[in-house]
C-alpha positions in Angstrom: 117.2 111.2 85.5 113.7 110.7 83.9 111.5 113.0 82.3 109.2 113.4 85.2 112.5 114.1 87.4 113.5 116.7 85.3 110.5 118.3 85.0 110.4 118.2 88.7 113.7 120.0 89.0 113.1 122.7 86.9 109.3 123.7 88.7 111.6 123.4 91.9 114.2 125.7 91.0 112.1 128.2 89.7 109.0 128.0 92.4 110.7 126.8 95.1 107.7 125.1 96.3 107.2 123.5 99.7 106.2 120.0 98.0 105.8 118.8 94.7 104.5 115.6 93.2 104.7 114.6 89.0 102.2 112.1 88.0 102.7 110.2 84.7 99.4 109.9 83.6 100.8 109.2 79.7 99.8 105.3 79.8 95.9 105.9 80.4 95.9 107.7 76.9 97.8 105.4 75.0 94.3 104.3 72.9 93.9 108.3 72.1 94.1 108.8 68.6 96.4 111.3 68.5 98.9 109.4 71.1 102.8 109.9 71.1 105.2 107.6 73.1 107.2 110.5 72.6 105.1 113.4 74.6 104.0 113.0 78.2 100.8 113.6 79.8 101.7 114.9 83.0 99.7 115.6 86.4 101.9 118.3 88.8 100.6 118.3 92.3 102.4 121.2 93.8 102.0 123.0 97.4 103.7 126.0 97.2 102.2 129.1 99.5 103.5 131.5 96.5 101.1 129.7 94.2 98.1 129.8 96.5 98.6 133.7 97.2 98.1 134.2 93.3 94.8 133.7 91.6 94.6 130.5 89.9 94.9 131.4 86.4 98.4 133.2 86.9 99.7 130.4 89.0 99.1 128.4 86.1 100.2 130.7 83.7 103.6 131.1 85.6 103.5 127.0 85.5 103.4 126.9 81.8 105.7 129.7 81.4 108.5 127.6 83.4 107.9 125.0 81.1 106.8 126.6 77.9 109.7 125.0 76.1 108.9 121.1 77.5 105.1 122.0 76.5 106.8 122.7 72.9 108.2 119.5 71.9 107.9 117.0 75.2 104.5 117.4 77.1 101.6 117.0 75.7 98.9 117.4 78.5 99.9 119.2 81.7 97.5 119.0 84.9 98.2 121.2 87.7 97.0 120.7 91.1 97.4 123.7 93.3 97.8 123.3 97.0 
């Protein structure tokens, strides 16, 4: 399993979403200065009616929550895309 797989699985188990979609942006910011091969740069499209009944900033607060270890040590930019 990949990274972006198992980041996958763990939003899904813990949202249960209707769709979700992980976008490995990490390549386009491989000239940054501060750029790691080893953290990702993610883009999570996710359509989940739980998400949209919340307001924005505690869907994505639940989002990072979910994944506040991988933010820790793997991810390094997370976009979230609520639909």
């Amino acid at each position: 399993m990949n990274y972006p797989d198992k980041i996958k699985s763990i939003v899904n188990d813990a949202v249960k979403p209707e769709n979700i979609n992980i976008i490995d942006n990490s390549a386009l910011h491989s000239k940054h200065k501060f750029f790691s091969p080893d953290k990702f740069h993610l883009k999570l499209v996710i359509k989940s009616e739980k998400l949209k009944r919340m307001k924005q900033i505690d869907a994505h607060k639940l989002i990072f929550s979910i994944l506040k270890n991988e933010m820790k040590y793997k991810i390094h930019a997370l976009e979230i895309e609520l639909q």
